[in-house]
C-alpha positions as CSV (number, residue, x, y, z in Angstrom):
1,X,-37.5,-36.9,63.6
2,X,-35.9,-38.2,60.4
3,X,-36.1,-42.0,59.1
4,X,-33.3,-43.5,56.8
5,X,-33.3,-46.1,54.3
6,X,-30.5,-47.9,55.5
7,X,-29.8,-51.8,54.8
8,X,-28.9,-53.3,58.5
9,X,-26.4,-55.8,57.6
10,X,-25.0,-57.8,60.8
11,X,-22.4,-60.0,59.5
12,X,-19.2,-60.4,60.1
13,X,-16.3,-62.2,61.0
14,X,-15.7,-62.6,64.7
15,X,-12.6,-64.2,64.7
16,X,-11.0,-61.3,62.3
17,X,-11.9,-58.5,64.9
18,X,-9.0,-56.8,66.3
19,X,-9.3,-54.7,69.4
20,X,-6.9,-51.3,70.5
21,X,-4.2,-52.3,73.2
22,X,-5.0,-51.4,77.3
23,X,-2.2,-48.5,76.3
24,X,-4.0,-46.9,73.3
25,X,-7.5,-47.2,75.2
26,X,-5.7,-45.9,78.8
27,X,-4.7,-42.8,76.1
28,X,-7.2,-43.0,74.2
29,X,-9.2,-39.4,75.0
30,X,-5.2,-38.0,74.6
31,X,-4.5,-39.6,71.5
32,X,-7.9,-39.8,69.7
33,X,-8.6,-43.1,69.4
34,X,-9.8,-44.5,65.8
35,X,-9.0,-41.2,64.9
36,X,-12.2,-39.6,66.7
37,X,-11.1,-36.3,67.8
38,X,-13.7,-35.7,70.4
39,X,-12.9,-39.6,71.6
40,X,-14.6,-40.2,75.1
41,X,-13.8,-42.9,77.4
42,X,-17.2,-44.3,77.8
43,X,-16.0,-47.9,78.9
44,X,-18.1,-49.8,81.8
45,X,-21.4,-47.7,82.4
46,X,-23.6,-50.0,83.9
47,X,-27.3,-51.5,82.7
48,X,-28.7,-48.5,85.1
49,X,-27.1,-45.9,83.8
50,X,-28.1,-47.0,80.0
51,X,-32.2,-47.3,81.9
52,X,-31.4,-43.7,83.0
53,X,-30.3,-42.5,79.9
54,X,-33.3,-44.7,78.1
55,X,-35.7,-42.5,80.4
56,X,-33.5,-39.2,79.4
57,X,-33.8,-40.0,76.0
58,X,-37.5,-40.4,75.7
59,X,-38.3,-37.3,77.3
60,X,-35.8,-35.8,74.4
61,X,-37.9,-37.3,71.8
62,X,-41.1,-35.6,73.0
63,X,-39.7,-32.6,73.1
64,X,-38.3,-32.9,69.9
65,X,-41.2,-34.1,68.1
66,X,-43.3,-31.3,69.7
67,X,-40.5,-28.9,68.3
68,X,-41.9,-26.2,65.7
69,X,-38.2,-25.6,64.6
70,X,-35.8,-28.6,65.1
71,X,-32.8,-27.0,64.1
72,X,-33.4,-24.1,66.9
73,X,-34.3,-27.1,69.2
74,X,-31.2,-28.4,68.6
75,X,-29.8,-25.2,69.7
76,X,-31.1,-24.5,72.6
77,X,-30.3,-28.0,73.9
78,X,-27.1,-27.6,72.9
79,X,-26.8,-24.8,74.7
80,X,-28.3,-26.2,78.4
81,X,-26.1,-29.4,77.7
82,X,-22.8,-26.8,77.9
83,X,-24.8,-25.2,80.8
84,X,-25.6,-29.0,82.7
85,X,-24.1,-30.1,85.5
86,X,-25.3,-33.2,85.6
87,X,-23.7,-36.1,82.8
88,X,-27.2,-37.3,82.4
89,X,-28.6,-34.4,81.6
90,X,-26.0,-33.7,78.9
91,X,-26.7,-37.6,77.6
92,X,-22.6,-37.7,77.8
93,X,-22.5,-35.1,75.1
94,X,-23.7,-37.7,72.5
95,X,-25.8,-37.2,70.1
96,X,-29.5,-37.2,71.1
97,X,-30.7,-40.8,69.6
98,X,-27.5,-42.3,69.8
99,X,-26.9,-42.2,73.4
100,X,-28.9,-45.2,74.9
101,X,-26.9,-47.5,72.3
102,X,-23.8,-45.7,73.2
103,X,-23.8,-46.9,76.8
104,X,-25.9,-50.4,76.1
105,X,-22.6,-51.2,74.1
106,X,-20.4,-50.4,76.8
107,X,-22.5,-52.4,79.5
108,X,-22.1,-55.1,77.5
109,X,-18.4,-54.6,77.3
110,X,-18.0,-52.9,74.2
111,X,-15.5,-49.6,73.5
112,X,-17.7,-47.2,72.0
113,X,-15.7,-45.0,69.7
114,X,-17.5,-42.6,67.6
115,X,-21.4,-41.5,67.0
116,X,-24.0,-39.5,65.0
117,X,-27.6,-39.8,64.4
118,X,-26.9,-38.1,61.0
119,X,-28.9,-34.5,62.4
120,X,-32.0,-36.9,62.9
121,X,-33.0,-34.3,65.5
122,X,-31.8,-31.3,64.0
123,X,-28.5,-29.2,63.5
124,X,-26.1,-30.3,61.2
125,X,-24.1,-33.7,61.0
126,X,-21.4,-34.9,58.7
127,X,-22.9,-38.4,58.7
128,X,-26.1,-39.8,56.0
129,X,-27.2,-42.1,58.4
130,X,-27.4,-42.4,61.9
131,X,-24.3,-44.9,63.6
132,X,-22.5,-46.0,67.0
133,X,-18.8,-47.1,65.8
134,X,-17.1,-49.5,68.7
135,X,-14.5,-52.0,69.6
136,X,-16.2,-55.5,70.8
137,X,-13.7,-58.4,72.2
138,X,-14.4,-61.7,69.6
139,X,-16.3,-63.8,72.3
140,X,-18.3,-61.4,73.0
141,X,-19.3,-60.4,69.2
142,X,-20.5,-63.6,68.7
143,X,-22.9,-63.2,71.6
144,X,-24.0,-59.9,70.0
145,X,-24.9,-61.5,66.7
146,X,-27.3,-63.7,68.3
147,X,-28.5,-61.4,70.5
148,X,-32.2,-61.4,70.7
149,X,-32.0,-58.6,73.1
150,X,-30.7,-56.2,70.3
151,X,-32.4,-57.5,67.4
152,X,-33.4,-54.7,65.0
153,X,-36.9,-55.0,63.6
């Protein structure tokens, strides 16, 4: 697994957040919202589907870090997530390392809107560092800056 030198700079102004409309979320997958063409609606997953997909996750990592080849580790979990029947199985089609923060956003009542973890895990991703975009209402960014919960050490 691949580590980035990214600076983790949370601050911002609440108040100046604006948020998509009920319409453009409603059409959101349609219309690809924030101009993600593979937009998902992932709004209101709960706190046990993100310990479910926590659990999912981890097991990923092992197998990823026992991986002699991550790129072709990549691949063939690409290929059983196209195969899964299960969403869980296929982490939502997210990117492995991004999906646990995907769905803790929306449990907290966030719009998740776009994701990469920057081929951390192999394969190849546009991104140079790994990232989960969203939409957060202003009372509850505040609560999320002060979070202790989702402080990054």
């Amino acid at each position: 697994m691949e580590t980035y030198a990214v600076e983790l700079v949370r601050n911002f102004p609440a108040a100046a957040l604006i948020n998509p409309s009920a319409e453009e979320l409603d059409n959101g997958e349609e219309d690809c919202l924030a101009g993600n063409l593979h937009y998902r609606d992932l709004r209101g997953f709960s706190w046990d589907d993100v310990a479910d997909v926590l659990q999912r996750e981890a097991a990923l990592f092992e197998r990823f870090a026992a991986a002699v080849d991550r790129d072709q580790e990549a691949e063939r979990f690409d290929e059983e997530r196209a195969d899964a029947l299960d969403e869980l199985d296929a982490i939502w089609d997210l990117d492995l390392g991004t999906a646990a923060a995907t769905l803790a956003l929306s449990a907290l009542g966030a719009v998740p809107v776009a994701s990469c973890n920057a081929g951390g895990f192999g394969g190849h991703h546009v991104a140079g560092f790994p990232y989960v975009a969203f939409y957060i209402g202003t009372a509850k960014a505040a609560g999320l800056m002060t979070s202790k919960a989702l402080a990054i050490t």
